[in-house]
N, C-alpha and C positions, 0 to 999 in steps of 0.2 A: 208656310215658307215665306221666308221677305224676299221682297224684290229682290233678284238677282243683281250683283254688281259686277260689272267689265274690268277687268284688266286686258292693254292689249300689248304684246312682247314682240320688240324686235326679232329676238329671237328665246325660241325653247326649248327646251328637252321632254318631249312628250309620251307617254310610254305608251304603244300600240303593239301590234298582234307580232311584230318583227322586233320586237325588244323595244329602248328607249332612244331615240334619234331626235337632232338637232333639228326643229322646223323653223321657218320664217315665218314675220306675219301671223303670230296666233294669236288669237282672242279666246280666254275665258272668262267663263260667267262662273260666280260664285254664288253662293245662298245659302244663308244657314252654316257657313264657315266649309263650304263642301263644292268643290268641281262639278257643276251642273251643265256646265256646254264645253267643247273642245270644238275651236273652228281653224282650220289652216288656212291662211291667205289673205283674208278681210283686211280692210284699213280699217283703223281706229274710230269707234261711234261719237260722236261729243263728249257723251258721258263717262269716257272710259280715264281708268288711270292708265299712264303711259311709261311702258317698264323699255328704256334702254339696253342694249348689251344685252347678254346671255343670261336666262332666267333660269334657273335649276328647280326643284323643290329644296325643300328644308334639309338643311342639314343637320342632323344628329351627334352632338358628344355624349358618348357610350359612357364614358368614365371619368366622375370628376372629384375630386377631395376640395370643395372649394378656397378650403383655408392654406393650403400646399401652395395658391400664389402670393400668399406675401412671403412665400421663402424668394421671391425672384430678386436676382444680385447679389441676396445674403448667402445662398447657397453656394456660390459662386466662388468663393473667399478660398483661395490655399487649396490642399488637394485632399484625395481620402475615395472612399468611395461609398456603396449603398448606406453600409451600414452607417458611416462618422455624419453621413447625412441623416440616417432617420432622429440623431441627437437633436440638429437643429430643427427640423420636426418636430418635434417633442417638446422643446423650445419655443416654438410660436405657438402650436395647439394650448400650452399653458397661458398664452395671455386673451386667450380668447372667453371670457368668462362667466358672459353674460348674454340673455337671448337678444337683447337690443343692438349689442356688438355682431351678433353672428349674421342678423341681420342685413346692417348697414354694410358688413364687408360682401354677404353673398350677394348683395344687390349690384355692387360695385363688380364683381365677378362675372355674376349672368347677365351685367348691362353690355359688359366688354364682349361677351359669347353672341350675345343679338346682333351686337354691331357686326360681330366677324360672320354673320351668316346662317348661324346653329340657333335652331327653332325647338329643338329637344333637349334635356339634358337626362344622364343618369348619373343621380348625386351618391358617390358610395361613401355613408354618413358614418361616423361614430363616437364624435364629440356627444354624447347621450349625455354627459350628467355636470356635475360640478369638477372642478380640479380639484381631486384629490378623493374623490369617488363620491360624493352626497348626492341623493336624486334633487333635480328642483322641485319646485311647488307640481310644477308642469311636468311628469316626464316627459312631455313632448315637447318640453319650449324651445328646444333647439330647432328641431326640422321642422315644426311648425314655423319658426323664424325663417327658414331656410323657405318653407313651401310660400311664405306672404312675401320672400323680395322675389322668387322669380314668377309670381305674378304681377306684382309691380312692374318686373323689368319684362314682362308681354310673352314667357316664356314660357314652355311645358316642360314640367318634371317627372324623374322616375325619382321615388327617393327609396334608397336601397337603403334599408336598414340593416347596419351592418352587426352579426353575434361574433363578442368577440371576449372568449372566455378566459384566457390563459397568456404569460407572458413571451412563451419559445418552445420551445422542444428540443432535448435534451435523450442522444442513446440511451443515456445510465441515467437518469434521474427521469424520465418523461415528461411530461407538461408541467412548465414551470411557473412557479405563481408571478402574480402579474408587477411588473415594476411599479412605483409610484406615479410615474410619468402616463401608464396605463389604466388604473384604476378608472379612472373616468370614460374610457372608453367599455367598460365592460358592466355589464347587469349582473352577473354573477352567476347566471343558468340559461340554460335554454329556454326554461318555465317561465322565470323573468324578463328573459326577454321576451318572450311569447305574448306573453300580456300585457309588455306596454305597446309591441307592436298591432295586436289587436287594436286596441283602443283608436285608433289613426282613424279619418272621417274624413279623405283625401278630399278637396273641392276640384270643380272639374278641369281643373289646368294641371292635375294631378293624377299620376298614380303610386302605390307601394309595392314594392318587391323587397328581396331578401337577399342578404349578402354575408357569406365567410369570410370572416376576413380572412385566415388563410389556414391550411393544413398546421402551420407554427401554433394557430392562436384559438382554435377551435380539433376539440378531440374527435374522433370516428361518430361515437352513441350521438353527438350533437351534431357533428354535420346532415345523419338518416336524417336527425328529428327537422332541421333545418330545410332541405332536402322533400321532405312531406309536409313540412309549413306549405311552401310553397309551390307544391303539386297540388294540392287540396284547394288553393285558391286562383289555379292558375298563374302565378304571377313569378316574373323573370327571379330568376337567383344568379347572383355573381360572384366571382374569386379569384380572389388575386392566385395566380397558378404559376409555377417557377420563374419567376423573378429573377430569383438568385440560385446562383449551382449548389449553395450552400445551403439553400431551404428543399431544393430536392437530396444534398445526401443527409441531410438529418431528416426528413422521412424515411427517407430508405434506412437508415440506421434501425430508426426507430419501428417502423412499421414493416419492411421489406420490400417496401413499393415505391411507387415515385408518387407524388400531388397525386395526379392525374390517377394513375391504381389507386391510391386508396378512396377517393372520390366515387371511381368504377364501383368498388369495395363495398362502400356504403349507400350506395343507390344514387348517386348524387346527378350522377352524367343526364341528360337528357335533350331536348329540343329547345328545353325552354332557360338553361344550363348554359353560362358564359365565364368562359375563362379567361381572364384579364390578364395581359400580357404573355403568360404560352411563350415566355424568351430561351427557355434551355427545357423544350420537349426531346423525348425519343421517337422513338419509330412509332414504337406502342403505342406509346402515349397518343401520338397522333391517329391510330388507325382506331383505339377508342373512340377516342372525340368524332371522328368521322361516324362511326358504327351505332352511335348514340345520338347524332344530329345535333350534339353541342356544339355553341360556337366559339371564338374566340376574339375575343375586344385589343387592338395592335394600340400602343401609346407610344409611337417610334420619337418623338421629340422628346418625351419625359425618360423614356429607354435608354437612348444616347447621353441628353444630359447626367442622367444617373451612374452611364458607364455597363448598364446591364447588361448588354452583348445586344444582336439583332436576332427577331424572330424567324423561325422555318414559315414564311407566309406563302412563302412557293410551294412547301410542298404537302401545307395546310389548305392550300385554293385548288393545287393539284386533288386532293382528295375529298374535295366537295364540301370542306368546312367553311360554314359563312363566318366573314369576318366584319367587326366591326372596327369603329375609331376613339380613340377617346383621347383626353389633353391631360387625365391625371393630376399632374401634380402641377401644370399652367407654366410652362418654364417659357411657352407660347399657346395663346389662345387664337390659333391661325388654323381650321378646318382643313384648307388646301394645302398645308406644309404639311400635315402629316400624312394625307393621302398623298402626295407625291413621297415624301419620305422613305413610303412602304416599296415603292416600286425603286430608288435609288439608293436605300439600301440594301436590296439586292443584288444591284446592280454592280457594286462594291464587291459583293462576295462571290458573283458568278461571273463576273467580265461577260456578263452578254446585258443586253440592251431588251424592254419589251417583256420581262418576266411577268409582270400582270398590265393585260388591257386596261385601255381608260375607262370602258366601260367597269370592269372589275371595282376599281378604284373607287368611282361614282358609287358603286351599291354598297362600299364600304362605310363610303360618306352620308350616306343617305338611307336606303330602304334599309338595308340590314342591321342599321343602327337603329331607326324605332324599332324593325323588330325586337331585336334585342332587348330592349327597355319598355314591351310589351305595349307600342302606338302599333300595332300591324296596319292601318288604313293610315298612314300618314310615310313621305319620303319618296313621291312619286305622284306626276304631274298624269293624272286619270280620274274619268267619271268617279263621283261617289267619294273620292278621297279626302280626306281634309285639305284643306285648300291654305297651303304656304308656300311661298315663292320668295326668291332670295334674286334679286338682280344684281348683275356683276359687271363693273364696266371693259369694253370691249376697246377703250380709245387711250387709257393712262398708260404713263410710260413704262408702264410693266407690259400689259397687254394690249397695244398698240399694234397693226398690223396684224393683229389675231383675226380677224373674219373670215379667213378663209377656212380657218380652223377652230371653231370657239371654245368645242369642250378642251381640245389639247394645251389650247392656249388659257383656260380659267386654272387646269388642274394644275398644270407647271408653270406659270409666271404671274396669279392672280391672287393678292394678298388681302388681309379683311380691309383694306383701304379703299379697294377698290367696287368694294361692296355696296353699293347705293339706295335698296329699297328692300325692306323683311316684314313681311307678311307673313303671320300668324293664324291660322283658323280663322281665314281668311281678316 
């Protein structure tokens, strides 16, 4: 073990036998990148580093496309909706062409994600090949690119390798072959993918999990096989899950079900099972994901700008499903706007005030996002844990006069500006 190193906090949020509460005056010791002492009260030793304002642990983005932020502005242009957007999508994904480019922009990305506070990311990848479908030299030279900047940029990754087989789904026609604009996103099989996803040799800032792209673009036999990739290895699986009204009636067209049934269907649901977005579920659908301990990843900034509708998160928290946070498609790379988002778009549709606690909110932001992306021992300030700490100022003109208050005051008035110190594995 190396000598233990101090940090000491104004104030923190420390998670004890009573849940996670705001202490004064705490001193931890780290070692080895891991919470070795929790002490409440002490002043600061010489040797310590000195974290101002309110300390959280890490914060987690559940869900990231990283190349969806240079749509920001361009997106923005005249009106339309999901669909006339995934064109300029499509659009940018094509000039991205090379593993040096993919690089330099996710570096640029996850530099922006550390400043605003997030210490995890899960990358749901599927630029895999050339434009226009050729493998590289590498098949891994993309997310290998993607794995070397957000070590550069001091971060931890999930990289969710995303199977993405088919171009839509169609009542009358089925699975429809894939556009031009698509090709490059897709290995051609399950088997294909399987084996360049094997190949993957994560370094320790890393881990690999598995990702649907969605009931549209992956058929039932490949979600199972999908589905037992990723049982087999333990490792998280994600999916974009009703998005759009129009991707659950063409399952249901198609299938009889909604996402979510046919997932059930095929084995897919489980604990270790995150459904990304969850914007137009049913009853069922929810009392699955509940009954199967799946969770649900909210991207309320990317949701709204999209036009997608807001999610049932009320009455997905009411039923014990853990949620997490994700920024998607970057339209803001701001932790705190979209945990509050979740709770004041509610707010919007229920006219009542307080639909999920701050606490809630906090494990949205935090534990239940590594869980998610499969860090379980990271997002929460306790012996043994990985040791990341995010300081947030308590005195700028957002959150000023917050002391009396500090987690209310970081979750609704605290932006990544006010973010002062990120600490990583320790």
């Amino acid at each position: 073990m190396t000598k233990p190193a101090g940090y000491w906090c104004q104030y923190a949020l420390v998670a004890g036998e009573s849940g996670v509460t705001v202490e004064e005056r705490v001193r931890l010791g780290v070692a080895d990148g891991r919470f070795v002492s929790i002490d409440i009260g002490p002043g600061p030793a010489a040797s310590d580093v000195r974290l101002k304002g309110l300390v959280l642990p890490g914060l987690a983005n559940a869900h990231s496309h990283f190349f969806h932020r240079f749509l920001r502005g361009h997106s923005q242009i005249g009106s339309g909706s999901f669909w006339t957007w995934r064109d300029t999508m499509y659009a940018v994904a094509a000039q991205i062409t090379d593993p040096d480019l993919c690089h330099d922009l996710g570096l640029a990305v996850y530099g922006e994600m550390v400043r605003a506070g997030i210490t995890t990311v899960g990358e749901f990848h599927y630029l895999h090949h050339q434009p226009g479908g050729a493998p590289y030299a590498n098949p891994l030279a993309m997310p290998e690119a993607l794995l070397a900047a957000a070590e550069t940029a001091g971060l931890r990754i999930t990289m969710l390798d995303t199977l993405y087989l088919h171009g839509g789904l169609d009542a009358d026609h089925g699975y429809l072959p894939l556009s031009p604009e698509q090709r490059r996103f897709s290995d051609g099989s399950f088997d294909r993918w399987q084996e360049r996803v094997d190949a993957y040799d994560p370094p320790a800032h890393a881990k690999v999990g598995a990702a649907i792209h969605s009931v549209r673009a992956v058929d039932p036999d490949a979600i199972a096989a999908a589905a037992d990739w990723a049982r087999d290895r333990g490792a998280p699986l994600h999916v974009h899950v009703s998005e759009q009204p129009a991707e659950n009636e063409q399952c249901e067209q198609a299938h009889g079900v909604t996402p979510v049934g046919l997932l059930h269907r095929s084995g897919a649901l489980s604990p270790s099972m995150v459904a990304v977005h969850g914007t137009h579920l049913s009853d069922d659908d929810i009392d699955r994901l509940a009954s199967t301990g799946s969770g649900v990843c909210l991207c309320p900034t990317t949701e709204r700008d999209l036009a997608d509708g807001i999610g049932p998160s009320r009455d997905l928290a009411a039923q014990g499903v853990p949620l997490s946070l994700g920024s998607d498609s970057h339209a803001f790379i701001d932790p705190f706007e979209e945990a509050r988002a979740v709770e004041l778009n509610q707010r919007l549709m229920s006219n009542e005030r307080g639909v999920h606690t701050v606490d809630e909110l906090l494990a949205m932001a935090t534990v239940n996002g590594h869980r998610h992306l499969g860090w379980n021992d990271a997002g929460v300030i306790e012996l043994g844990a990985r040791a990341d700490l995010v300081a947030v100022r308590l005195d700028s003109v957002r959150t000023a006069a917050g002391l009396s208050r500090p987690l209310e005051t970081v979750l609704f008035a605290a932006s990544p500006a006010d973010v002062t110190d990120v600490i990583i594995d320790g």
